[in-house]
C-alpha positions in Angstrom: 123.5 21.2 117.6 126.0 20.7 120.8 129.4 19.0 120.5 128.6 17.0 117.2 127.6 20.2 115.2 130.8 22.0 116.3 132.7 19.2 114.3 130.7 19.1 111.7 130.6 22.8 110.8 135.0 22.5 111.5 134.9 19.9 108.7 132.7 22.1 106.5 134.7 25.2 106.8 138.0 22.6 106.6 136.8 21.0 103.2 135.3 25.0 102.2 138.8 26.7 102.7 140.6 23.7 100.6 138.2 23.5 97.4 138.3 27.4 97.4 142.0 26.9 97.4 142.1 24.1 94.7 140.0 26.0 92.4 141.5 29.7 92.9 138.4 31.5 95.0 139.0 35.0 95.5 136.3 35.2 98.1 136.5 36.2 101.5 133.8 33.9 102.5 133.0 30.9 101.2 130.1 29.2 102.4 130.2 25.3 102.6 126.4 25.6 100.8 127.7 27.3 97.7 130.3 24.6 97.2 128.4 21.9 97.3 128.3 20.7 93.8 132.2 20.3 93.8 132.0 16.7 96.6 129.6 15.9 94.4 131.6 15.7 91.2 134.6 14.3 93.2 132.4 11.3 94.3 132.6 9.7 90.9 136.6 10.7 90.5 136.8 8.0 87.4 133.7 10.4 85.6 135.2 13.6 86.6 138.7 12.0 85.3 137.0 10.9 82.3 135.3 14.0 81.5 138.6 16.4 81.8 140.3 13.7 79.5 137.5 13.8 76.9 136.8 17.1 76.5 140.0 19.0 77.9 142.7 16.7 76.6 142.9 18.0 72.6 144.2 21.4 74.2 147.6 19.5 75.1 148.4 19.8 71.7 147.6 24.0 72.1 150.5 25.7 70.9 151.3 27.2 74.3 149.7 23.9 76.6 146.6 23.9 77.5 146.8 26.6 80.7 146.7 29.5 78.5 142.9 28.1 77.1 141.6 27.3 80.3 142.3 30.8 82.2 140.3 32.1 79.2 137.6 29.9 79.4 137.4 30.4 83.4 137.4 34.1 82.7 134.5 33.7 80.4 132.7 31.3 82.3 132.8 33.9 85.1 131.9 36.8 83.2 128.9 35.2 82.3 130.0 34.6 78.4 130.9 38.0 78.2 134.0 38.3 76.1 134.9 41.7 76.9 134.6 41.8 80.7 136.5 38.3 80.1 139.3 40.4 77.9 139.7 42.5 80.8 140.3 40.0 83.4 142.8 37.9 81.4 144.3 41.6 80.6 144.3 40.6 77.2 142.5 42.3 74.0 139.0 40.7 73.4 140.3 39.7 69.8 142.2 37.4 71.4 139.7 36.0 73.7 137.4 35.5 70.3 140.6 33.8 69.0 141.6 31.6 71.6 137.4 30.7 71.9 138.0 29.9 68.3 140.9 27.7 69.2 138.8 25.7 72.1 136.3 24.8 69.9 138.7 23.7 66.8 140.1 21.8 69.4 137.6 20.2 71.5 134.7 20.3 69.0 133.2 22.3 71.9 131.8 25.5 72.1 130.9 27.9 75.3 128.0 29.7 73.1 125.8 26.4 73.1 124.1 25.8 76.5 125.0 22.2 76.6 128.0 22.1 75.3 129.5 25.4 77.9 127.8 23.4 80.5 130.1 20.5 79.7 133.3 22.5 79.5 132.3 24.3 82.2 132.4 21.0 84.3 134.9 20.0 82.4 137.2 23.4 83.3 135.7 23.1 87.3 137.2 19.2 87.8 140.5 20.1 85.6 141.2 22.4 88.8 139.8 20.2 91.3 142.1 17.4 89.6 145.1 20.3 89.1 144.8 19.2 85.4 147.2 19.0 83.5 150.0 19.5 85.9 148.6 16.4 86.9 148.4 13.5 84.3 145.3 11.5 84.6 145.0 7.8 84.1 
């Protein structure tokens, strides 16, 4: 309310436009409350650093980089694990989705099909872009 709330709702639009920027949001909106898990894993930057480098680092050695791998696992992860709707975003046939999912998880020893482990990369993947890993180099 009055003055105070102005700024504050400036600052959440400010830091709502930025991390849809930084992490590619197609949106037209974004709402500040959606996003609200992304400050949160920015907090802790050494955990969120540590997690990309643990997880997302054996796909620099992807023949290709890494880039390649993580558009497909963002397309999966927002197709809801659905390979062939994720085919279809990537423009790509959904043998080689399967094969570059085959890849990730040769690589990382992860897999999207477990819960726990897609949750990971799925963080993982979400603080690689909020990082702009690997055009970046972490610590």
């Amino acid at each position: 309310r009055g003055p105070g709330g102005v700024v504050t709702s400036y600052r959440e639009a400010a830091n709502a436009i930025e991390l849809g920027d930084r992490l590619g949001l197609r949106a037209s909106v974004l709402k500040a409350s959606d996003l609200l898990v992304f400050p949160v894993l920015l907090r802790d930057r050494a955990a969120i650093e540590d997690l990309v480098t643990t997880v997302l680092s054996p796909l620099l050695d992807a023949r290709g980089g890494p880039e390649p791998l993580l558009g497909t696992l963002e397309a999966v992860f927002a197709s809801q694990g659905n390979q062939t709707a994720a085919a279809r975003r990537l423009g790509v046939s959904t043998r080689a989705v399967t094969y570059r999912l085959e890849r990730i998880r040769r690589l990382t020893g992860f897999s999207p099909d477990d819960p726990t482990q897609r949750f990971t990369l799925e963080t993982a993947v979400l603080g690689a872009r909020l990082l702009d890993w690997p055009a970046h180099p972490l610590r």
